[in-house]
SESE-225277 format. One record per residue (C-alpha): x, y negated, z negated; residue in one letter. Coordinates in pm, whole numbers, padded with zeros to 5 digits, always signed. Layout:
<rs>
XYZa
...
</rs>
This chain:
<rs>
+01986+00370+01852x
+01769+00116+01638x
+01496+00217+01376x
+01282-00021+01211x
+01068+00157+00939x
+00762-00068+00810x
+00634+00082+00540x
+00334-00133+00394x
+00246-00045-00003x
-00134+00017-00079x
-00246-00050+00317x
-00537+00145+00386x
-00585+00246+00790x
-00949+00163+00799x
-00863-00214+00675x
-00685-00296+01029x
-00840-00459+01293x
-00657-00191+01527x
-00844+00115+01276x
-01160-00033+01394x
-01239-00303+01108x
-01448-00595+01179x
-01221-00847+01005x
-00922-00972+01188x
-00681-00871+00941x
-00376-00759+01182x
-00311-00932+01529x
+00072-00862+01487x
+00049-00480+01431x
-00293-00504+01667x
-00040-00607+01961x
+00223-00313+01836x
-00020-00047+01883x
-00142-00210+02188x
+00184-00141+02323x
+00267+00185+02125x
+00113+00522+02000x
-00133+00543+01727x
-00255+00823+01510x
-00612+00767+01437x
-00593+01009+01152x
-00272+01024+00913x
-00274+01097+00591x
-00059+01099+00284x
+00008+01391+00056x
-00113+01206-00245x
-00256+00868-00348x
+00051+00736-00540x
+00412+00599-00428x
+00720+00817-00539x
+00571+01110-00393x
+00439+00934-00109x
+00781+00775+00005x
+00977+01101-00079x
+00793+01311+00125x
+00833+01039+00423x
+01189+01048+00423x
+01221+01405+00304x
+00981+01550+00567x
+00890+01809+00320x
+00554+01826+00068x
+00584+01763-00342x
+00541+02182-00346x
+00894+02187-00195x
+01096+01876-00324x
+00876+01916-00717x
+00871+01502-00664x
+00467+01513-00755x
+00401+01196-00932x
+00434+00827-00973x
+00720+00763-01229x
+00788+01173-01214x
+01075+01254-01455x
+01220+01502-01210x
+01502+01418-00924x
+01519+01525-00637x
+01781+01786-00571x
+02103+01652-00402x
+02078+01900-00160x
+01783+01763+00004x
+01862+01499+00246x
+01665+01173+00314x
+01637+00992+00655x
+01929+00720+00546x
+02190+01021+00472x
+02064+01164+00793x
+02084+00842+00957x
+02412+00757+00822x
+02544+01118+00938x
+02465+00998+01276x
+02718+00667+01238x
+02397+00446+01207x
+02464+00163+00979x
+02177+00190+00692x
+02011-00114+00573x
+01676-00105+00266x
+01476-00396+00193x
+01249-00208-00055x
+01182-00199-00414x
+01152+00192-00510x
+01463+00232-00726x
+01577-00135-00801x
+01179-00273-00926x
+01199+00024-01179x
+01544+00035-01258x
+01558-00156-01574x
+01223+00052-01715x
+01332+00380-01622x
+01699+00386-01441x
+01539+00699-01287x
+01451+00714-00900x
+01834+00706-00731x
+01724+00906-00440x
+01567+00624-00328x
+01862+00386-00235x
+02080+00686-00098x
+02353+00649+00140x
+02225+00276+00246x
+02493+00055+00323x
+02277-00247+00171x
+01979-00229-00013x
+01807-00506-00238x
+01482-00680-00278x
+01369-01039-00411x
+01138-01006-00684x
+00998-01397-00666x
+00626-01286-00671x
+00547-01690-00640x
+00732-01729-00280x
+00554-01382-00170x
+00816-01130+00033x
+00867-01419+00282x
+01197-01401+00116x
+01241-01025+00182x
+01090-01083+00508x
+01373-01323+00562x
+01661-01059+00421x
+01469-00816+00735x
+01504-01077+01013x
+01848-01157+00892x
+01979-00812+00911x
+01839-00784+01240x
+02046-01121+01398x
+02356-00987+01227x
+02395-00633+01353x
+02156-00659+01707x
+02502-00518+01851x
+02529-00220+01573x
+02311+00088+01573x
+02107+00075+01237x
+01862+00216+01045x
+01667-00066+00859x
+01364+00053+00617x
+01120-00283+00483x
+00872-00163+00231x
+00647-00472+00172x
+00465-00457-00134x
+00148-00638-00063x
-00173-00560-00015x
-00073-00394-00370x
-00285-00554-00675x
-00305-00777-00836x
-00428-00936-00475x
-00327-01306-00465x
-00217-01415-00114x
-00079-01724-00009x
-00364-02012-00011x
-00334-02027+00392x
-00388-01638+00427x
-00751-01647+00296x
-00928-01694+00587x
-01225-01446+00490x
-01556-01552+00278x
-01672-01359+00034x
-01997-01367-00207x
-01923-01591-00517x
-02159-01358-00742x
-01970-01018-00612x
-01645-00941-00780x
-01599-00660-00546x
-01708-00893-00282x
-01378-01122-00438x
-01132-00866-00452x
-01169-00732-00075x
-01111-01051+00097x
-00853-01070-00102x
-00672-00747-00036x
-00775-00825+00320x
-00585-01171+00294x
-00327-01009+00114x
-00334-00713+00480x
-00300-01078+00661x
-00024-01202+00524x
+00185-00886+00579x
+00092-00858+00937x
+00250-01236+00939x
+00551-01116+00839x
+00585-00834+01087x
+00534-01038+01355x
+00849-01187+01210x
+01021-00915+01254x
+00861-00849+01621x
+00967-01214+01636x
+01346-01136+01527x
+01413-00824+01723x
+01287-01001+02053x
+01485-01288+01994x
+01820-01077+01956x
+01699-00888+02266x
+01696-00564+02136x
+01273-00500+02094x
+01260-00255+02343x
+01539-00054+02239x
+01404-00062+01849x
+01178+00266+01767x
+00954+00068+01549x
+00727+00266+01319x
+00492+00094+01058x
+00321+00333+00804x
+00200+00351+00456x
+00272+00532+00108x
-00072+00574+00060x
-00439+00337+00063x
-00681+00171-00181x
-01047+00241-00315x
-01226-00115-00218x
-01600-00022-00397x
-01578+00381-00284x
-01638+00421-00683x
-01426+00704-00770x
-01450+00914-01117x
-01116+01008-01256x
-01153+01152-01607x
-01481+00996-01697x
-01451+00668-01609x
-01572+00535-01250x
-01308+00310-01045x
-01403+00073-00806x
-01049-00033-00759x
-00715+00077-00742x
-00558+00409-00588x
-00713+00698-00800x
-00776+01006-00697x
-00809+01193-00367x
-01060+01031-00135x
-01009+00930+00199x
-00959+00539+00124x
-00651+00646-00071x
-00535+00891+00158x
-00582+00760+00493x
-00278+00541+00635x
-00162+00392+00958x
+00081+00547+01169x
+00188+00348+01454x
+00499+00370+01673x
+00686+00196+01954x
+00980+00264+02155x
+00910+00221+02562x
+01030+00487+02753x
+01039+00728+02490x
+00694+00657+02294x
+00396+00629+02549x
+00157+00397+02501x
-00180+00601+02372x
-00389+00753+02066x
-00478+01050+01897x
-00704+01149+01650x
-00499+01492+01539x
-00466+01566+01150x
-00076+01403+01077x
+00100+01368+00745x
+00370+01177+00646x
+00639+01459+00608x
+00593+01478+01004x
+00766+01090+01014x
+01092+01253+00974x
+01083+01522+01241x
+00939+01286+01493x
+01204+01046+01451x
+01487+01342+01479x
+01285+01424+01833x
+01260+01109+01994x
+01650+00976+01881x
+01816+01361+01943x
+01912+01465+01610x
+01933+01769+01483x
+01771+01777+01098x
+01996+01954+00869x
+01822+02195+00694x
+01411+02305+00730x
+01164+02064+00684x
+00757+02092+00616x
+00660+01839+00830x
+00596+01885+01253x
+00741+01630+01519x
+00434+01491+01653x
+00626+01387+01994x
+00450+01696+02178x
+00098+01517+02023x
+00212+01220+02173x
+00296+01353+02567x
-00013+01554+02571x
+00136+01882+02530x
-00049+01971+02271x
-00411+01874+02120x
-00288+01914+01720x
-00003+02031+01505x
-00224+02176+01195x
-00559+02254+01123x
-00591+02105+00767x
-00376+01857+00583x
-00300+01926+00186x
-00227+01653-00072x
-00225+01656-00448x
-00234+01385-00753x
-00042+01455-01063x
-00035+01082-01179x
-00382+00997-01334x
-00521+01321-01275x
-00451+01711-01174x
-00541+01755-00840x
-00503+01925-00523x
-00708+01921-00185x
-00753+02049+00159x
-00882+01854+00444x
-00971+01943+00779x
-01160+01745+01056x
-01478+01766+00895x
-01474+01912+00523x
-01306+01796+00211x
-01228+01997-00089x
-01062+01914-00410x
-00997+02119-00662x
-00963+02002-01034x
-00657+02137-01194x
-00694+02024-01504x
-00913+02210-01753x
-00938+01908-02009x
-01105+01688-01758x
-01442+01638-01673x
-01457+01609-01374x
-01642+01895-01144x
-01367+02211-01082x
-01441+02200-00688x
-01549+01894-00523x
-01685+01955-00084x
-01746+01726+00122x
-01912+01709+00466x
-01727+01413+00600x
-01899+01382+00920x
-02273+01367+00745x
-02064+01179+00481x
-01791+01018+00498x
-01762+00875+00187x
-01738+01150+00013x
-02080+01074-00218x
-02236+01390-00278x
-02055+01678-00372x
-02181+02007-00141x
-02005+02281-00383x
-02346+02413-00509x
-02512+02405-00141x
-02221+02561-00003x
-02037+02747-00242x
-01863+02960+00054x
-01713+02713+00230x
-01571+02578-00092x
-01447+02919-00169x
-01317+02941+00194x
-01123+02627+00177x
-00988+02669-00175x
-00856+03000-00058x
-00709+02876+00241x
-00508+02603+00012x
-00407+02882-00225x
-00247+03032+00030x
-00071+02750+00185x
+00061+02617-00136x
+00201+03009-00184x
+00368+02964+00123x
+00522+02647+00058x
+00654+02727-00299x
+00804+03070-00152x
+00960+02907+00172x
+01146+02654-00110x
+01233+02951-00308x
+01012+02804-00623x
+00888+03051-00862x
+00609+02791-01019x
+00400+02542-00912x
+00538+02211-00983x
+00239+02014-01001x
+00080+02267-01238x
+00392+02280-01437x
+00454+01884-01487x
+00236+01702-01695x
+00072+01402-01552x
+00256+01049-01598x
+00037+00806-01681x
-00215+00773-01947x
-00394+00457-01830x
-00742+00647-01763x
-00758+00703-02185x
-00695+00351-02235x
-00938+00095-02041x
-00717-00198-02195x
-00384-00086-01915x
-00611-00268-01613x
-00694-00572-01861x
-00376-00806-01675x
-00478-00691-01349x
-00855-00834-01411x
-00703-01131-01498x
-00461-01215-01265x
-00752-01154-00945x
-01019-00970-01066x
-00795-00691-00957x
-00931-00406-01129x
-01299-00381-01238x
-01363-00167-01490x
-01728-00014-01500x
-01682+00297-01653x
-01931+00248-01960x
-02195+00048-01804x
-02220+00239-01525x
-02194+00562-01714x
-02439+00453-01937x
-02687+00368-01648x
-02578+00670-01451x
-02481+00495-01146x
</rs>
């Protein structure tokens, strides 16, 4: 058995041409789902990376593995497995081309859970020659053990700020006089340039003759607000991957193995921590202890129309969060009593799907209903992983960057990046 995991940083699902978007942005992965399965409607269980990725290879929620926040001080116990142990319990040979414990090790030496029980893992950190370089680690991997069974992860950084793609991956125009204008086709070029390099890898695996025996899944830890405007403690962002709307939660989900993967679509409510089940189910293994997450195979062979009801996600990053989503409402609940942002936050996403104008006062019910429905499924999780407190109330938050404007000023300088309109547009109250 071969597994290819793509797992794209900051790559929004509504940004591919194959999600519906009118730019061209991903012919390789376009011609992967064309041929494969894809889940109209994934979603990760927060808006940042550590937890993102841990729950992915995990299969369980932050409630169960207490992993709730980018650059979280907390490990994750040793006796929770990730897919490489599991993978390498199964005599696959284990092979990382990722950044999620070597990028941080020198600031933090923190995150080891990350490289477990690979048999290689490394990453080349030349931002000027892009991840071709990485890309070119992947394909080489792929030549070299084509006889082996493996399990080879690729976590591409880009589209990730600060947005700067190669000069011959800017194929879209954009309005000289918009910044925001700016910074999309440039996340969008940045989209292009990673869809070039999976067609590498497409490229490699049919050239050692082993494509159609690869299960080939390409995901994402979580998305990115392109001009949404979020509010997150005060100030409004326009860019970047705060807080809990749908352009930050929302991820592709796309898989391919003939035979075994039919070729098809659904639009059921899928979270990362159901990655790891669904790989155990279509390869035979048997996971070694509970998970959270579902195997979405049964979603996939029409044996069933959904797996949940509701997905659940929560931020404890930038912000104290948690939400509830289900195929039409939104709510988010403030955790934090310091902040000033609203305590419940509803949405009708069907009447609005970009989550504009908060319904809590017009429907105070429904918010009541959902909040009590996430009350009780958080309850459940933290009792099922024999956790006597909640540890995203009980950690404090990681990052102060909302407090100080000046974090995002080398971002807005190296491609208008981040644009920072918190006091203007307060002031003007748009």
């Amino acid at each position: 058995m071969k597994i290819v995991l793509i797992a794209v940083d900051t790559l929004r699902a509504d940004h591919l041409n194959c999600y519906g978007y009118h730019r061209a942005t991903s012919p390789n992965l376009d011609a992967i789902a064309a041929d494969g399965f894809v889940f109209t409607r994934c979603f990760a269980i927060g808006n940042c990376t550590h937890p993102g990725f841990t729950a992915l290879f995990t299969g369980c929620y932050p409630e169960t593995t207490a992993i709730t926040a980018h650059w979280t001080r907390v490990d994750l116990a040793e006796t929770t497995p990730m897919l490489a142990e599991i993978a390498k319990s199964q005599s696959l040979r284990t092979f990382a081309i990722d950044n999620l414990h070597d990028r941080w090790q020198e600031r933090w030496r923190l995150y080891p859970w990350f490289r477990r029980a690979y048999d290689r893992y490394e990453f080349q950190q030349d931002s000027n020659a892009h991840e071709s370089a990485n890309c070119d680690l992947v394909c080489n991997l792929i030549r070299e053990h084509a006889a082996d069974d493996f399990l080879l992860f690729y976590h591409p950084w880009y589209p990730h700020a600060p947005y700067q793609p190669p000069d011959d991956c800017q194929p879209f125009d954009w309005d000289a006089n918009d910044p925001l204008s700016d910074v999309v086709a440039r996340y969008d070029g940045e989209i292009v340039y990673t869809d070039r390099e999976i067609g590498r890898i497409v490229g490699a695996l049919v050239a050692a003759g082993i494509y159609d025996e690869t299960l080939l899944i390409v995901t994402s830890d979580h998305g990115e607000i392109m001009g949404e405007g979020r509010i997150a403690r005060g100030h409004r962002f326009n860019i970047s991957h705060i807080d809990l709307g749908d352009e930050c939660l929302r991820v592709p989900l796309v898989l391919r193995l003939p035979g075994a993967v039919p070729i098809g679509k659904s639009a059921a409510l899928v979270q990362q921590p159901d990655v790891l089940s669904t790989i155990a189910e279509l390869v035979g293994w048997e996971l070694p202890r509970r998970v959270d997450g579902a195997s979405l195979v049964p979603l996939m062979r029409g044996e069933v129309d959904s797996v949940r009801d509701a997905v659940h996600f929560m931020e404890n990053t930038y912000q104290k969060q948690r939400g509830i989503r289900t195929a039409t409402h939104k709510l988010k609940r403030n955790l934090d009593p310091g902040d000033s942002a609203p305590r419940q936050e509803l949405y009708d996403l069907v009447a609005d799907p970009l989550e504009q104008f908060n319904l809590v006062d017009v429907e105070p019910a429904l918010a009541d209903e959902l909040e009590a429905r996430m009350a009780a499924w958080v309850k459940e999780r933290l009792a099922a992983a024999g956790r006597s407190e909640d540890p995203v109330l009980a950690q404090e938050i990681t990052a102060d960057a909302l407090n100080k404007p000046g974090r995002f000023d080398y971002e807005r300088g190296c491609a208008h990046a981040y644009i920072w309109r918190a006091r203007e547009e307060g002031a003007s109250g748009s």
